[in-house]
C-alpha positions in Angstrom: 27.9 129.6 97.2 29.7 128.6 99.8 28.9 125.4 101.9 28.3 124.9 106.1 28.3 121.5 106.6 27.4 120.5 109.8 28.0 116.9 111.5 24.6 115.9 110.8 24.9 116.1 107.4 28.4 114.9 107.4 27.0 111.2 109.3 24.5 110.7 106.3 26.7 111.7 103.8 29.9 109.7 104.6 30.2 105.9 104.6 33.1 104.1 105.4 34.0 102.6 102.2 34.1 105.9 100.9 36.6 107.3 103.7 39.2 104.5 103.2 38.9 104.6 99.6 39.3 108.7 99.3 42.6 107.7 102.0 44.1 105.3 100.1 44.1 107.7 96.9 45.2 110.1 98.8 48.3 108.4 100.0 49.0 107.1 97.0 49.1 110.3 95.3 50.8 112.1 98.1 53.4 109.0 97.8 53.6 110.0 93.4 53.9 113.4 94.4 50.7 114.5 93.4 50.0 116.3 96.7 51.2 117.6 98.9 51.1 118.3 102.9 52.2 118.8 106.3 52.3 117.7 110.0 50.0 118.7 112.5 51.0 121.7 114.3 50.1 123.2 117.7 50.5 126.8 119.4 49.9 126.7 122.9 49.3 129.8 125.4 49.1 129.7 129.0 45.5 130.7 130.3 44.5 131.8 133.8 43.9 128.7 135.2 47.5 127.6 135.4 46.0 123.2 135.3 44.9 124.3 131.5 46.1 126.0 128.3 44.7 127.1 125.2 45.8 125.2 122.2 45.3 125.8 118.8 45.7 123.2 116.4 46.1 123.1 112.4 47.3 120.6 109.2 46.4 121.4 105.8 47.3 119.7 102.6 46.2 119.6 98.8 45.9 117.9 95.5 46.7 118.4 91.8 43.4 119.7 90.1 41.1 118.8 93.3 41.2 120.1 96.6 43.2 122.1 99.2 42.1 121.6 103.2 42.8 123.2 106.4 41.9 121.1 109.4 42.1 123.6 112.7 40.9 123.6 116.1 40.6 125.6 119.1 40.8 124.3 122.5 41.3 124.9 126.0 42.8 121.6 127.0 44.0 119.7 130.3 44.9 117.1 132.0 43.2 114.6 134.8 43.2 111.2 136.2 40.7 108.7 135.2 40.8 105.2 136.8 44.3 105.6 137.7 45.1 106.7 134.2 46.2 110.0 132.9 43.8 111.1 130.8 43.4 114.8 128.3 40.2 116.8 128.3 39.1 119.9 126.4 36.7 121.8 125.5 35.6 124.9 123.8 34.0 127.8 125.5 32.3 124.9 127.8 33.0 121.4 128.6 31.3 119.7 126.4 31.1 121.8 123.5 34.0 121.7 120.9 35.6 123.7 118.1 37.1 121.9 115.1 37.1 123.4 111.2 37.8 122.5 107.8 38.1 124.7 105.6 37.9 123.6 102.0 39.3 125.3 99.2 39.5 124.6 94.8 42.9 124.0 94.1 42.5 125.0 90.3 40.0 128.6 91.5 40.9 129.4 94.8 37.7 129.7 95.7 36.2 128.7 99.4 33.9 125.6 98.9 32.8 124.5 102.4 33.4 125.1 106.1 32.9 122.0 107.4 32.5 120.5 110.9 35.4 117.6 112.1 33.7 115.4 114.6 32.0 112.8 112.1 34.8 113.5 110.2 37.7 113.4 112.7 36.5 109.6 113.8 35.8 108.5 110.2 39.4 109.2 109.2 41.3 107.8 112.2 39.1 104.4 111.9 39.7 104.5 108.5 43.5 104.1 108.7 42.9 101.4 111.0 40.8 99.8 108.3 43.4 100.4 105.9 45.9 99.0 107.9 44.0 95.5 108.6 43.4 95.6 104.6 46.5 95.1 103.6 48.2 93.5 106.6 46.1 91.3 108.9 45.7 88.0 108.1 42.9 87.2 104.8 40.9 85.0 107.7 41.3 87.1 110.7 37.7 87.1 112.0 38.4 87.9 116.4 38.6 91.5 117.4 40.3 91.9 121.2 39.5 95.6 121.6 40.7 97.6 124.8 37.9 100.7 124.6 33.8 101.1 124.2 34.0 104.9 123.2 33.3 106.6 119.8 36.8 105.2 118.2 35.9 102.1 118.9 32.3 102.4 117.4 34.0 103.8 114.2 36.8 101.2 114.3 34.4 98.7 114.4 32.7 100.1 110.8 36.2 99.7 109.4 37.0 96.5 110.4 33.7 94.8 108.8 34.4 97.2 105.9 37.5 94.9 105.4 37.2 91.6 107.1 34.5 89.0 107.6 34.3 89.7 111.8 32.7 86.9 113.9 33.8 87.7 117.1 34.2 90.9 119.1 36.0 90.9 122.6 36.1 94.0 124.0 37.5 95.6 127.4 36.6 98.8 129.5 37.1 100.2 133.1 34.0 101.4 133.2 31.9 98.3 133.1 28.4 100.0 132.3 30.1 101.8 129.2 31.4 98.0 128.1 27.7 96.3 128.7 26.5 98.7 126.4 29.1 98.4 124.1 28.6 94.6 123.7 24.8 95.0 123.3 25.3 97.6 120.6 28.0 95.6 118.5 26.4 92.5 118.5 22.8 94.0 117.2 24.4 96.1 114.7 26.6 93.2 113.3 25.6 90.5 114.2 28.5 88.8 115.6 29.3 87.4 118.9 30.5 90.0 121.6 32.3 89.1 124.8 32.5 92.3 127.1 35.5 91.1 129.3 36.1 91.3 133.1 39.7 91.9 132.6 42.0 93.5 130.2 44.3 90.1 129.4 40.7 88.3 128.3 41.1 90.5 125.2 44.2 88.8 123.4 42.7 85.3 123.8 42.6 84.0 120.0 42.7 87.4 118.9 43.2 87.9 115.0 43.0 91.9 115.6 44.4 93.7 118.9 43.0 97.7 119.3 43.8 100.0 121.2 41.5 102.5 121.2 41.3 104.8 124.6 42.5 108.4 125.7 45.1 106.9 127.7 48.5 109.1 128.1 50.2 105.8 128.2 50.1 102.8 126.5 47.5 100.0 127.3 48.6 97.2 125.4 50.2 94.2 126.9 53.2 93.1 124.3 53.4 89.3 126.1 49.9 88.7 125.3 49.5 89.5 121.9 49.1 86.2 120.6 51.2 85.1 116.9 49.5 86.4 113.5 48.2 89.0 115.4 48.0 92.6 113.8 48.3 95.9 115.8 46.2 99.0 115.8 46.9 101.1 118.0 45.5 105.3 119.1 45.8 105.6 122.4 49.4 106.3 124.3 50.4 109.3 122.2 50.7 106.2 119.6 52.9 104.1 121.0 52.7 100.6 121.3 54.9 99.8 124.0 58.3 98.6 124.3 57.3 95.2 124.9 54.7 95.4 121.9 57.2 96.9 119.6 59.6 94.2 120.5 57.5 91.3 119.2 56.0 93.3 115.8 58.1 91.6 112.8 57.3 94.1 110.2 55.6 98.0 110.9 53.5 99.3 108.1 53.8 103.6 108.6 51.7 104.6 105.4 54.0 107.7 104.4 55.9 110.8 105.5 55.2 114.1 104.8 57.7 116.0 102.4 60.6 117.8 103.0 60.2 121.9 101.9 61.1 122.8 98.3 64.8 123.0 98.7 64.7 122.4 102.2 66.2 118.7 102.8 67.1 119.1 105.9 64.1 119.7 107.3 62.3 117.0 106.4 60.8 115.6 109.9 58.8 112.5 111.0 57.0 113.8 113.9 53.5 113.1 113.9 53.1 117.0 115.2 55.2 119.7 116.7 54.3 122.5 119.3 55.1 126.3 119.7 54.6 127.3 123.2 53.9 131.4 124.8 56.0 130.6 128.1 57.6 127.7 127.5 60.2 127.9 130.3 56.8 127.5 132.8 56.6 124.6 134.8 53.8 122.1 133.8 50.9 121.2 136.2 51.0 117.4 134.8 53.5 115.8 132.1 51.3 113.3 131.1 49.5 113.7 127.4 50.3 117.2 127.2 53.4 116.8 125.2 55.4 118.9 122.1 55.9 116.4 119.7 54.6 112.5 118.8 57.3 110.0 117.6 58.5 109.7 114.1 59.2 106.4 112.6 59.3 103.5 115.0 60.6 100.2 113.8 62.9 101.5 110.9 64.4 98.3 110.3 61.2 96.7 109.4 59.6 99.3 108.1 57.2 99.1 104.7 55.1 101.9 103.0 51.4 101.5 102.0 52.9 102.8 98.4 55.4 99.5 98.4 52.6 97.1 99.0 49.9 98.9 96.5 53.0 98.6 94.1 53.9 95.4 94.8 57.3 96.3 95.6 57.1 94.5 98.8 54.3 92.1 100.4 54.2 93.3 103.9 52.7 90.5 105.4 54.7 87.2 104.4 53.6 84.6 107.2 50.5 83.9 109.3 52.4 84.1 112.2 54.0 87.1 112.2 53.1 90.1 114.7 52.3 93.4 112.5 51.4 96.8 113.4 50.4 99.9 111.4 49.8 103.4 111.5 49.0 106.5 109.4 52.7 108.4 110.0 53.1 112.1 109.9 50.6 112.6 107.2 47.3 113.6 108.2 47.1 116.4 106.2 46.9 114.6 103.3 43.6 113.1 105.1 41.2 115.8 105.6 41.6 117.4 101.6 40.5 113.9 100.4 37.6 113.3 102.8 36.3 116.8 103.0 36.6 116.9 99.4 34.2 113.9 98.9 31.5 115.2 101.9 31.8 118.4 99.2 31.0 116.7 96.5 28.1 114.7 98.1 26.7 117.4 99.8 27.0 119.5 96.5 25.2 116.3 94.6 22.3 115.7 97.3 21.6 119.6 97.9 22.7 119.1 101.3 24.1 121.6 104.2 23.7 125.2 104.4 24.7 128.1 101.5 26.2 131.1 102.2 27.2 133.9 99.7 31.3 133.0 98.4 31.6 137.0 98.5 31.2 137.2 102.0 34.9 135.4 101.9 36.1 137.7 99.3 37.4 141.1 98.7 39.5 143.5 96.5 42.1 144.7 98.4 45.3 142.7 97.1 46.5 141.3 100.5 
């Protein structure tokens, strides 16, 4: 049979440990050569409305003797100003309503396991880099969040932070200052920490130990001259950058990995984060803001490490207390969603979770 597994069952199936830890195997084995995968890539195709455009989105990637995903997602997507800022929106068939896949596959059979839906999954992933990243390059006693955001990121960043480090304090920005009350009242009775829900963005750096970014924004939001020393740097807003005056001050850059080069292929090895195919490209866009073709590759090559080098002990990443880090995931996202789906399979499978439907509806006998 094959699996539906809806986000309902994904949230009681999926823990945080057990996202960073399928990740961190998974980068590891991508970084052996174990498995394999590619950069997120998006078609786009003008609709009626000329403010908005569909966009279809898809990254796949697999593993010797487990699992091969595709993650996709169909959108109609645009653009809009939100407190000044630039913002994206989308939807499928209705705002508010959304359409992201993955579809999971046996590596050794072929056979299609699970159709499973992203949204758990989507924000499990993305907090769980962050996690990773504070694992192995914040400071051992780094206990004070400053935290620009109060949306769902930001609850799921917050599970991977106390996944990794003993958190005390949370100080945590928003424009909207109902969405930040909130915020504070939740984090502080689900962790049991101290929670300052600032009137200003600059409050957040003050004695921070951790500085996320974790908005919409089409631009960055970090302030560079505020990030105090020993600070690290997560960043998701921005189209993930940092910020020239952010990137200025980071003394070493943890990018977990890039994504291969094709068999035979050298020169076409990229480091984009994704790339974009485009039905009338020549059009002029309603807004250049967030809507763009590609993300940028590696950052800070100079001081770059690998999550690989550390795990090996090839290099230590972090050397002193008071040095400024910053991570990110890199171009390799596909080599998320094999690793993760994989393991909400496996649960699901083990619990008698999610909904069966018959694998020869997805099979037939005409060779194609």
């Amino acid at each position: 049979m094959t699996l539906i597994i809806n986000n309902t069952d994904v949230a009681k199936l999926l823990t945080m440990e057990t996202t960073i830890e399928a990740l961190e195997q998974s980068y590891i084995s991508l970084a052996r050569g174990e498995s394999v995968c590619r950069p997120r890539i998006d078609i786009r195709i003008p609709t009626s409305d000329p403010a908005k455009t569909y966009q279809f989105g898809s990254m796949e990637g697999g593993a010797v003797g487990g699992y091969f995903a595709v993650r996709m997602k169909s959108d109609v997507i645009y653009e809009t100003d939100y407190n000044g800022a630039i913002t994206q929106e989308k939807y499928c068939t209705r705002p508010g309503l959304f359409c992201g896949l993955i579809f999971l596959t046996s590596v050794e059979t072929g056979e299609p396991l699970a159709f499973i839906n992203d949204g758990i999954l989507q924000h499990m992933r993305v907090a769980g880099d962050g996690g990773i990243g504070v694992k192995y390059m914040a400071r051992k006693d780094a206990q004070v969040i400053g935290m620009l955001g109060a949306g769902g990121m930001a609850r799921s960043h917050m599970k991977a932070f106390m996944a990794v480090r003993n958190i005390k304090k949370l100080q945590v920005y928003s424009p909207t200052r109902a969405n930040c009350l909130a915020f504070r009242d939740e984090m502080a009775a689900t962790y049991n920490i101290e929670v300052q829900a600032c009137q200003e963005p600059e409050q957040i750096y003050q004695g921070a130990d951790i500085v996320a970014a974790l908005t919409d924004s089409a631009v960055s939001v970090l302030n560079g001259a505020l990030i105090e020393k020993g600070a690290h740097i997560i960043n998701i807003g921005g189209g993930g950058k940092i910020g020239d005056a952010a990137m200025e001050r980071v003394d070493v850059y943890l990018r977990f990995g890039d994504t291969p080069a094709p068999v035979g292929r050298p020169e076409l090895a990229i480091d984009d984060e994704y790339l974009t195919w485009e039905a009338q490209s020549y059009a002029v866009k309603p807004r250049q803001g967030k809507v763009k073709v590609k993300a940028h590759g590696v950052a800070l090559p100079e001081k770059r490490v690998t999550l690989a080098d550390i795990i090996s002990g090839k290099t230590a990443g972090r050397t002193s207390d008071d040095q400024i880090t910053w991570s990110e995931r890199g171009n390799i996202q596909g080599a998320q969603f094999h690793a993760v789906a994989g393991r909400v399979y496996e649960l699901a499978k083990a619990r008698k979770m999610g909904h069966d439907l018959p694998t020869e509806l997805f099979l037939q006998d005409i060779r194609d």
